[in-house]
N, C-alpha and C positions, 0 to 999 in steps of 0.2 A: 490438445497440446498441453504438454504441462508448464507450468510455470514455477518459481520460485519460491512464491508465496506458499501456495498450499500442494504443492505435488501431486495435485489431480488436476481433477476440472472441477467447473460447477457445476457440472452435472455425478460426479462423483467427490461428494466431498469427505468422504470418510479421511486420506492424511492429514489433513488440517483439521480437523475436530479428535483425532486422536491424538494433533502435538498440540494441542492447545494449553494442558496447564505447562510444557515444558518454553512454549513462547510464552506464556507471562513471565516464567520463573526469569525467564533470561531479558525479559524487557522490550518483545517484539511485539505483541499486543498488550494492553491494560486489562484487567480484572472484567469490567464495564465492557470492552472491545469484545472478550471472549464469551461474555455471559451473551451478547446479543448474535454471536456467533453460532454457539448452541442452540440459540432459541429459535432461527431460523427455520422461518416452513415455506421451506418448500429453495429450489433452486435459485428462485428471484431473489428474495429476502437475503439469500447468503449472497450470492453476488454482490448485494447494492450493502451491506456489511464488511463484503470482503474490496469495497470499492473505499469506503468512509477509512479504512487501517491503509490503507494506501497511500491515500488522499492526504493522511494524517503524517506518514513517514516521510510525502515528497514534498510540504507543507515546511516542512523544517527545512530540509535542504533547499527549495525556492527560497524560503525568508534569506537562509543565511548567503546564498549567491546575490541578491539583490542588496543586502546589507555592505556585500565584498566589492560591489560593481564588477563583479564577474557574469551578471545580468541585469536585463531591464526589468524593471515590473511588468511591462508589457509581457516580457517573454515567459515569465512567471507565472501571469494570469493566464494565459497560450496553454502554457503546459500543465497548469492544474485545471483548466475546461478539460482539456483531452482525457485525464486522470478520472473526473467525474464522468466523462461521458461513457466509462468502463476502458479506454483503452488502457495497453499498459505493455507498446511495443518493449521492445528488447533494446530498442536505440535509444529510449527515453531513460527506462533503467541506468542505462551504460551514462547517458549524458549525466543522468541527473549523481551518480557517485564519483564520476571526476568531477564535480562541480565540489560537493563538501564529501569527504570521503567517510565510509561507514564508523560509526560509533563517535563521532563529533557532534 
C-alpha cells in the first residue's frame, strides 16, 4: 500500500530516498531526519526513521489542537502511541489536518 509519506513501502524505499534533498529543500524532513534516513539498513531501521518524521509532523499538530481545546491531552497522547506503534491509518491523517491545517 502506498502512502503519502514515501510512495512506496518499506520494503521498497527507493521514492523517499530519491525525494529526499527535495523534502528538506521544502521543509518536510530536517537535514538530521534525512541523513538518518539514508543511513538506514535494512527495512527496520527505515521504518522506525520513517516513524520518528511522522511522529515529529503529528507532534505539532497534537500540541497545537490541545493548546486550541480542540483536544484533550489524553486524546493526544492516544494518537501519538498509535503514531509510534507504526500506525498511520488514513483517518488519523485526515483527523489530525482538520485539526491545524497544513503549513501552520
Amino acid at each position: 500500500m502506498k502512502d503519502r509519506f514515501n510512495g512506496g513501502s518499506p520494503r521498497d524505499p527507493n521514492p523517499l530516498l530519491k525525494r529526499l534533498d527535495h523534502m528538506v529543500a521544502t521543509g518536510q524532513v530536517t537535514e538530521t531526519e534525512a541523513q538518518r534516513l539514508r543511513a538506514a539498513n535494512g527495512p527496520e531501521e527505515l521504518e522506525a526513521a520513517v516513524v520518528e518524521v511522522r511522529l515529529r509532523h503529528a507532534t505539532t499538530k497534537l500540541d497545537a489542537a490541545v493548546a486550541s481545546g480542540r483536544m484533550s491531552q489524553s486524546d493526544a497522547d492516544n494518537n501519538a502511541e498509535r503514531i509510534r506503534r507504526g500506525e498511520h491509518p488514513r483517518g488519523l491523517r485526515s483527523h489530525l489536518r482538520g485539526i491545524v491545517p497544513r503549513g501552520r
